[in-house]
C-alpha positions in Angstrom: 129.6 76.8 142.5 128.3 79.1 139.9 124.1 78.6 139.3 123.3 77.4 136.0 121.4 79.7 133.4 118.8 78.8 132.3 116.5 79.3 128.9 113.3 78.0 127.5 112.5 76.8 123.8 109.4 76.7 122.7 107.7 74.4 119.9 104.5 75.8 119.1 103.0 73.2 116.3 100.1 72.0 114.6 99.2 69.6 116.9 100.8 70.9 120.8 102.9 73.4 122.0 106.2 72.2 123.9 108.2 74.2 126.2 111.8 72.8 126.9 113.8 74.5 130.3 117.3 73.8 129.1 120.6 74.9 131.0 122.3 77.4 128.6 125.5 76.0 128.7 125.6 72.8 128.2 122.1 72.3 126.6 120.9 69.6 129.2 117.4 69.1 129.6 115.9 70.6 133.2 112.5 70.9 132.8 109.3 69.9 130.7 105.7 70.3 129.6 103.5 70.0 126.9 99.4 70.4 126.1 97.5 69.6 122.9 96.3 72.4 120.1 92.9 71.6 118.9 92.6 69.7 115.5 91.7 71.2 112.3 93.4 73.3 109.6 92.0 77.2 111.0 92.3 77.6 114.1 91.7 79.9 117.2 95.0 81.3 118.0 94.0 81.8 121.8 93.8 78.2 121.7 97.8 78.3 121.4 98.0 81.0 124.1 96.3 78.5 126.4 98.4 75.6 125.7 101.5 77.7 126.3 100.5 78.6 129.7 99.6 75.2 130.2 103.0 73.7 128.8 104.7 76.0 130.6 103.2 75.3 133.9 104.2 71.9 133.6 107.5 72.5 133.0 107.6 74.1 136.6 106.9 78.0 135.4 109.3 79.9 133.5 110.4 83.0 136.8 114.4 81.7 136.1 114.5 82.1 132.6 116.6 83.9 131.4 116.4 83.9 127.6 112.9 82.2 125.5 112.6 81.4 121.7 109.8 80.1 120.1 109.8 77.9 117.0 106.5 77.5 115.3 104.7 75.6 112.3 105.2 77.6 109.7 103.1 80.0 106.6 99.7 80.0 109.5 98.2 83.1 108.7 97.4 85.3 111.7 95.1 88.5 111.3 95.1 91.6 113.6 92.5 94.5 113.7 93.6 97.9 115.1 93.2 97.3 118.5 95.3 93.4 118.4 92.5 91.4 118.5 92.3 88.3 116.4 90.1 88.9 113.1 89.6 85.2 112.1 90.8 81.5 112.8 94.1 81.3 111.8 94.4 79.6 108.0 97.2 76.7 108.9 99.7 75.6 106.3 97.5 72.6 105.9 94.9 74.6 104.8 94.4 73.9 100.8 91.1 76.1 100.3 93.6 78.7 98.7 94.7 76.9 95.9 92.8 78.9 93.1 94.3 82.3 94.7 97.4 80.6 94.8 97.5 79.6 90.8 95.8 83.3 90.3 98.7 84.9 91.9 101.2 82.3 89.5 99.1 83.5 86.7 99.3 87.5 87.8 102.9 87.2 87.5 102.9 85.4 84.2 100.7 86.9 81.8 103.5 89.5 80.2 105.2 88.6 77.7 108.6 86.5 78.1 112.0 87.3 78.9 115.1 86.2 76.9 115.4 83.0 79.2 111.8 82.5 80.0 109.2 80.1 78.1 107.6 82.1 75.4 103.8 82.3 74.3 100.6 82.9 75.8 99.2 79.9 76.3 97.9 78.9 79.8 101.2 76.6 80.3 103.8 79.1 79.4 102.0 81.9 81.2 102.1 79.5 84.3 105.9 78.5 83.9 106.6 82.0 83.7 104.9 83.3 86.4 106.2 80.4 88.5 109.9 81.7 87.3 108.9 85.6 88.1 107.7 84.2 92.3 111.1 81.9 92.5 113.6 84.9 91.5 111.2 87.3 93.5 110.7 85.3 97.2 112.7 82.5 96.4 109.5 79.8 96.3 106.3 79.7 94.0 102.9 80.3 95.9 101.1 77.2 96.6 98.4 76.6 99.1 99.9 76.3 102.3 101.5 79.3 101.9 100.5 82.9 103.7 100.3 84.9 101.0 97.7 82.9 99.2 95.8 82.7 102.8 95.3 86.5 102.4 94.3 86.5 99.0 91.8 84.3 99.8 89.9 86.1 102.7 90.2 89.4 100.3 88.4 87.6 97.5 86.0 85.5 100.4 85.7 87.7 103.3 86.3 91.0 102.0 85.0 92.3 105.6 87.4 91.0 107.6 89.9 91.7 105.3 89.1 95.6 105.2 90.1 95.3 109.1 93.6 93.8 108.6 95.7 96.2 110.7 98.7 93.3 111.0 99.6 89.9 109.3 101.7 87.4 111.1 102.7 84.2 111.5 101.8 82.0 114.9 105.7 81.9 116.0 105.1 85.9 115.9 102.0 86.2 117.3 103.0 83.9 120.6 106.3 85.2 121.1 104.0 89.0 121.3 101.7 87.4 123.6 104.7 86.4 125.7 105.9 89.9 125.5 102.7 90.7 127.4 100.9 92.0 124.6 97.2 91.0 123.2 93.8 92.7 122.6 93.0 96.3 123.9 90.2 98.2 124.5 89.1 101.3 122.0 91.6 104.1 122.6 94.3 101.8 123.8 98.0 101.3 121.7 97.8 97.4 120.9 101.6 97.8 119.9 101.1 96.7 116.8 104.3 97.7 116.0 106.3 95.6 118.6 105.8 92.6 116.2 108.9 90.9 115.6 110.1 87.8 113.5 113.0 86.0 111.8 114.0 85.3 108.3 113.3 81.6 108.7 109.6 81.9 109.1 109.2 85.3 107.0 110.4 83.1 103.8 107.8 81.2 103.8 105.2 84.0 103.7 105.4 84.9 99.9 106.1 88.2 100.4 109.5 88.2 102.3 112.8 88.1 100.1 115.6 86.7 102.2 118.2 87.3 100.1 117.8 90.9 100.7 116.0 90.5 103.8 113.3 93.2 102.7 109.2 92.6 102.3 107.9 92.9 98.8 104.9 95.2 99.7 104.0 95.1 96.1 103.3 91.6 96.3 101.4 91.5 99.5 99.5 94.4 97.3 98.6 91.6 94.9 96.4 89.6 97.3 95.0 92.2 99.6 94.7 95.1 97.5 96.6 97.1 99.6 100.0 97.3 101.7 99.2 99.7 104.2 99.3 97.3 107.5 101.6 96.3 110.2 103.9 93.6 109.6 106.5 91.7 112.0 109.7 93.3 112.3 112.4 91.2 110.9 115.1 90.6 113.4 118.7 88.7 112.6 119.7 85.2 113.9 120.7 85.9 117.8 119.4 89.3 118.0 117.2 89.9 121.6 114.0 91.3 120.6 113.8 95.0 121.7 110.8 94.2 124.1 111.4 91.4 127.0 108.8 89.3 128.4 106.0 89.9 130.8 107.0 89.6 134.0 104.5 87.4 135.2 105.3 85.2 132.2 108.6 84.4 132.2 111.6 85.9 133.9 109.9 87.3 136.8 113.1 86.0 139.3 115.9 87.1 136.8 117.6 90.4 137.5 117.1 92.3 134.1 114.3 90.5 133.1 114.0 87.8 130.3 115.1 88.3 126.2 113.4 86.9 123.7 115.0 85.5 120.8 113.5 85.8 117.3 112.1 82.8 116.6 112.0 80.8 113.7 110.2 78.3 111.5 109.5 74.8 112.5 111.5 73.3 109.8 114.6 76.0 110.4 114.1 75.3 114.1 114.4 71.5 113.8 117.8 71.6 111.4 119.3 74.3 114.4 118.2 71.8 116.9 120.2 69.0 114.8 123.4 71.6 114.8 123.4 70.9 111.0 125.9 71.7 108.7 126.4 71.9 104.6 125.8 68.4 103.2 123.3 67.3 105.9 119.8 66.8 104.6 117.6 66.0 107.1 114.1 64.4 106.6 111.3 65.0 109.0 108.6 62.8 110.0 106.0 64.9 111.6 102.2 65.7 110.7 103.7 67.0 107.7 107.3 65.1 105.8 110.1 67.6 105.5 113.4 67.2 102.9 115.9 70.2 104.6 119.4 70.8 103.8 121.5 74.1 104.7 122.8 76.4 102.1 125.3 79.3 101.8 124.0 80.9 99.1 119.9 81.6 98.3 118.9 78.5 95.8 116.8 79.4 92.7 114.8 76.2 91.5 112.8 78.2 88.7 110.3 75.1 88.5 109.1 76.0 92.0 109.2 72.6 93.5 111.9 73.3 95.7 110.9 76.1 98.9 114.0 78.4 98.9 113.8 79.7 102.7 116.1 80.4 105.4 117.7 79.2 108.2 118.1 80.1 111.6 121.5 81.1 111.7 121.7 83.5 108.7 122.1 80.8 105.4 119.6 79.6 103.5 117.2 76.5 103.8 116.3 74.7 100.6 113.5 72.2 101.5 110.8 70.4 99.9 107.4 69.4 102.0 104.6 67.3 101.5 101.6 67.8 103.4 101.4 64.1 104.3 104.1 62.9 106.9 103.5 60.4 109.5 99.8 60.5 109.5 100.3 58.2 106.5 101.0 55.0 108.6 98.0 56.7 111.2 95.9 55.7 107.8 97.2 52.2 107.9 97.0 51.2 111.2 93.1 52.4 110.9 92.8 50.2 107.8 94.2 47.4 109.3 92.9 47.8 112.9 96.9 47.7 114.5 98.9 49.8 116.6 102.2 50.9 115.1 104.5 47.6 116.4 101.7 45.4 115.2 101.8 47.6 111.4 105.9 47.5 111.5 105.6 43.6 112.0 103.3 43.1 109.2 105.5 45.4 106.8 108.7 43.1 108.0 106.4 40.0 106.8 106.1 41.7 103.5 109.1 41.4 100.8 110.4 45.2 98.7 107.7 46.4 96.6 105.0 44.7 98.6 103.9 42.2 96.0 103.4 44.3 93.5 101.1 46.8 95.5 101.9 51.1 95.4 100.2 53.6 97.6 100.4 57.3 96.2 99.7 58.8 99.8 98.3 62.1 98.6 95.1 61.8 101.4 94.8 65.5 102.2 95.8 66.3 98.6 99.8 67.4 98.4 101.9 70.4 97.9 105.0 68.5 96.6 104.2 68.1 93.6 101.4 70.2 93.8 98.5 68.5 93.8 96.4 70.1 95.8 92.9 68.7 94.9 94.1 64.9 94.7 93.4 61.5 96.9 95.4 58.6 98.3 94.7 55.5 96.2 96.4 52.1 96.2 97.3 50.7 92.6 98.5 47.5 92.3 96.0 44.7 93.9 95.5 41.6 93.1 93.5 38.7 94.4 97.1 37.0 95.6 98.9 40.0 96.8 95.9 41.8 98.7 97.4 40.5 102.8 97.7 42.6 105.3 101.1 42.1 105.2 101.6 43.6 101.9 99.2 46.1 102.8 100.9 46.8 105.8 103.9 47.5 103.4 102.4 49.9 101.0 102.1 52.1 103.5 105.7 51.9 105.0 106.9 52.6 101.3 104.6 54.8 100.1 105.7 57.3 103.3 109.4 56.7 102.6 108.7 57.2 98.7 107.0 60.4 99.1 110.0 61.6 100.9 112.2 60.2 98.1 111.0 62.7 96.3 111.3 65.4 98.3 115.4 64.0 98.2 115.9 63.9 94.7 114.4 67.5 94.4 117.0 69.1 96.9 119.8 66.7 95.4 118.7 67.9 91.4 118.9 71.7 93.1 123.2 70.8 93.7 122.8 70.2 96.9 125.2 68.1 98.8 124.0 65.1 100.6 126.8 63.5 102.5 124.3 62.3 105.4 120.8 62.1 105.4 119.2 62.4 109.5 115.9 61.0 110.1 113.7 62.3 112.4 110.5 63.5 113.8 107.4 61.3 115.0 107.1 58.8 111.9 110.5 57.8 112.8 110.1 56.2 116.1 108.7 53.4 113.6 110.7 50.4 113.1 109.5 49.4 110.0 110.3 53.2 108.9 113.6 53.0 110.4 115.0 49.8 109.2 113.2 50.5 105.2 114.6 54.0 105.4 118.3 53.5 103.8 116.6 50.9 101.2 114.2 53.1 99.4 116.3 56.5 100.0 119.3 54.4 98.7 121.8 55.5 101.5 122.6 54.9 104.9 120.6 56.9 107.2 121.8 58.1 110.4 119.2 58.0 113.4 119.6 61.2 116.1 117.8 60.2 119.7 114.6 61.0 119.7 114.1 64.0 121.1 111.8 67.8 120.5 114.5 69.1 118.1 112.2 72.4 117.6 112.1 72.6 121.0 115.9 72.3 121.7 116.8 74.5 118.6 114.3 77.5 120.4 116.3 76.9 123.5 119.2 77.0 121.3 118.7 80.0 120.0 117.5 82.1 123.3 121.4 80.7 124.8 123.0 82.4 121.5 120.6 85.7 122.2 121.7 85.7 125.6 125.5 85.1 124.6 125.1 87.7 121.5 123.5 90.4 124.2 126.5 89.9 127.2 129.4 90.7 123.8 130.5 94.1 123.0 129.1 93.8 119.6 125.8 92.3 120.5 126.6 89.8 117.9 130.2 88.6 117.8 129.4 85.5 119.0 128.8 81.2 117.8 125.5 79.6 118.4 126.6 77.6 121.5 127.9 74.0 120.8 125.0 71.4 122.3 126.0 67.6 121.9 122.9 65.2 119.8 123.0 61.8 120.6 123.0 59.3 117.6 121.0 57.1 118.4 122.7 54.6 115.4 123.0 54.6 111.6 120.9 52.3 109.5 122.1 50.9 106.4 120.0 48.3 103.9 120.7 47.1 100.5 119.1 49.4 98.0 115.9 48.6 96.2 116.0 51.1 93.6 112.5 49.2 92.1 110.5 50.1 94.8 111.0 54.0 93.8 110.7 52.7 90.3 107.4 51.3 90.4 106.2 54.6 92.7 107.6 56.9 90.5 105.8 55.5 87.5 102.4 55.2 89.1 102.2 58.3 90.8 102.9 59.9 87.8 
């Protein structure tokens, strides 16, 4: 009997990292293990470092690897002096002190006059919506907050020290998958290998300064924020190729003859839809600290208002998506209001009726990025003596989650995207109350995959297809490998078109 092969994905989020030992083949799950990240929105990236070792010795060590991929949260701005050592806490994507540099950057762009088929004048409007056009056509998305870019911008104008010892910019996926490489802070006179840096197209879209239609860096962009271009940044591998540095040894690998690849990595979001093995027309909507609206694309997408993210995939398409900052942390907020667990806030929201007596929650607590609002609050609208029950309350919440998302929908859908099936997961949807009002407010059945760590198991994914791509001829003449996803079942509900109705009008 032939030994199995195996490979390890790795999910390195906002709030844990996850390290999945998967057989290569068939995708099967073989080993496990997880450990927390610290909370916050800038962060300690040695505090990722240690909960990858940690994940990873749960999971039983990683000597029989044979292939690892990490998939990471996405836009996290990572800063390197010369010698590889961390300048600052990483700025996370949830990070929304960088919304000024963000508008200055729109406004950089904007302030020359108009185009043929741009809006004319010079009035702070028009100079916005033309600079917002100018960032689409350039990197495919408009800068907000959470985005990297706008992260350096802001410790050039803030911290002008650290910024002047910026030797390398990268993203968390990049800066783990180094460390696993063996790779971290040197002494004075040492090579940090700097340049052995690598990432993927997925998680370079989302930096502002990476055009993945053309798969180059715009170095005149990143010249914008920080005043200067002249530092190291990650290597921009394609979708299965091995990284040209394997791991460390006593990382991973250290029982496989030849040592352990590396994939490229990916974003979060691109990791997820891999993991899902989806396919033009699927959309899927993700439930995690943050809410995610994906769908695959052949072709780069253009949406010249900027509310639409034009990124890419994992697989060497393009990712049109559409995020708010608050995802399942939403119902978090109602259970604290109403002192339940999660059954006990589903149960309430099934004693409710659509449209929760009359009662809307706009769930912008940390502010949002879709729309932009960066600088806004939750608030409930709505109350009344007779509707104010914890049942109706209870409600709210449920919808105003699911609403939120229905935006995020009908911006991919008004981009010509197909949506032929809409896939619901992420931790927001183990909810029932989420589950069963899903199909009702997004006004379409809604199919429900197990749940499972699809980051995770598209990282896994993608080390098998490195490993496949590396054993070929070509090095690349080869299909992501076909893993089966369990369904767990597909929800359907009559519509309630009013309930988007009413949120629509008061959010505004």
């Amino acid at each position: 009997m032939t030994e199995r092969i195996l490979v390890a994905g790795v999910d390195t989020s906002t709030q844990s990292c996850k390290v999945r030992v998967t057989d290569a083949k068939t995708g099967e799950l073989v080993r496990f293990g997880s450990a927390k990240h610290p909370d916050g929105t800038s962060v300690n990236p040695e505090a990722w470092w240690k909960a990858f070792r940690e994940a990873a010795r749960q999971a039983g060590g990683l000597d029989d690897v044979s292939a690892i991929a990490v998939g990471g949260q996405q836009h996290g701005m990572v800063l390197l002096d010369e010698h590889g050592a961390v300048i600052r806490d990483a700025l996370l994507w949830n990070d929304t002190r960088s919304a000024p540099q963000a508008e200055a950057l729109i406004r950089t762009l904007g302030t020359t006059d108009a185009e043929s088929d741009e809006p004319d004048g010079n009035d702070e409007d028009a100079i916005h919506a033309r600079g917002v056009r100018r960032w689409v056509k350039a990197v495919g998305s408009s800068p907000v907050a959470s985005y990297t870019l706008t992260k350096v911008a802001w410790v050039a104008e803030n911290e002008p020290d650290n910024a002047a010892r910026i030797a390398a910019i990268c993203l968390p996926h990049d800066w783990l998958s180094w460390r696993i490489a063996g790779y971290g802070p040197v002494a004075d006179g040492e090579n940090a290998h700097l340049d052995a840096l690598f990432t993927d197209r997925s998680d370079a879209s989302g930096t502002s300064y990476f055009d993945a239609a053309t798969n180059e860096y715009r170095l005149d962009l990143l010249d914008l924020a920080l005043g200067r271009h002249d530092v190291i940044l990650p290597r921009v591998l394609g979708p299965s190729e091995a990284a040209p540095i394997k791991t460390s040894p006593e990382i991973a690998g250290g029982a496989v003859k030849g040592g352990c690849l590396i994939g490229p990595g990916g974003g979060d979001n691109a990791m997820a839809s891999f993991g899902l093995s989806m396919g033009v027309g699927d959309v899927s909507v993700s439930l995690g600290t943050s809410g995610v609206a994906a769908a695959i694309a052949e072709n780069p997408t253009y949406d010249l208002t900027g509310a639409i993210s034009g990124f890419a995939d994992c697989t060497g398409h393009f990712l049109p998506l559409a995020c708010t900052i608050n995802g399942s942390r939403i119902l978090d907020a109602g259970r604290h209001a109403l002192g339940v667990d999660y059954d006990e806030l589903a149960s309430l929201a099934f004693a409710s009726e659509p449209g929760a007596g009359g009662i809307t929650l706009v769930p912008y607590f940390d502010g949002e990025r879709t729309p932009n609002r960066p600088d806004d609050t939750a608030r409930l609208e709505g109350l009344t003596l007779a509707n104010t029950t914890r049942e109706h309350l209870a409600r709210a919440f449920v919808e105003g989650l699911l609403c939120s998302q229905r935006d995020c929908i009908e911006l991919v859908r008004a981009l010509g995207a197909r949506i032929d099936r809409i896939l619901l997961i992420g931790g927001g949807a183990k909810s029932p109350a989420v589950r069963a009002l899903a199909p009702a407010v997004f006004g379409m059945d809604v199919t429900l995959p197990a749940t499972d760590e699809y980051v995770a198991i598209g990282a896994a994914r993608q080390a098998a297809w490195v490993l496949a791509a590396a054993q070929t001829d070509s090095g690349t003449a080869c299909e992501p490998p076909a893993w089966r996803i369990t369904i767990d079942g597909v929800e359907s509900a009559e519509p309630t078109p009013e309930v988007y109705e009413a949120y629509a009008r008061r959010r505004g």
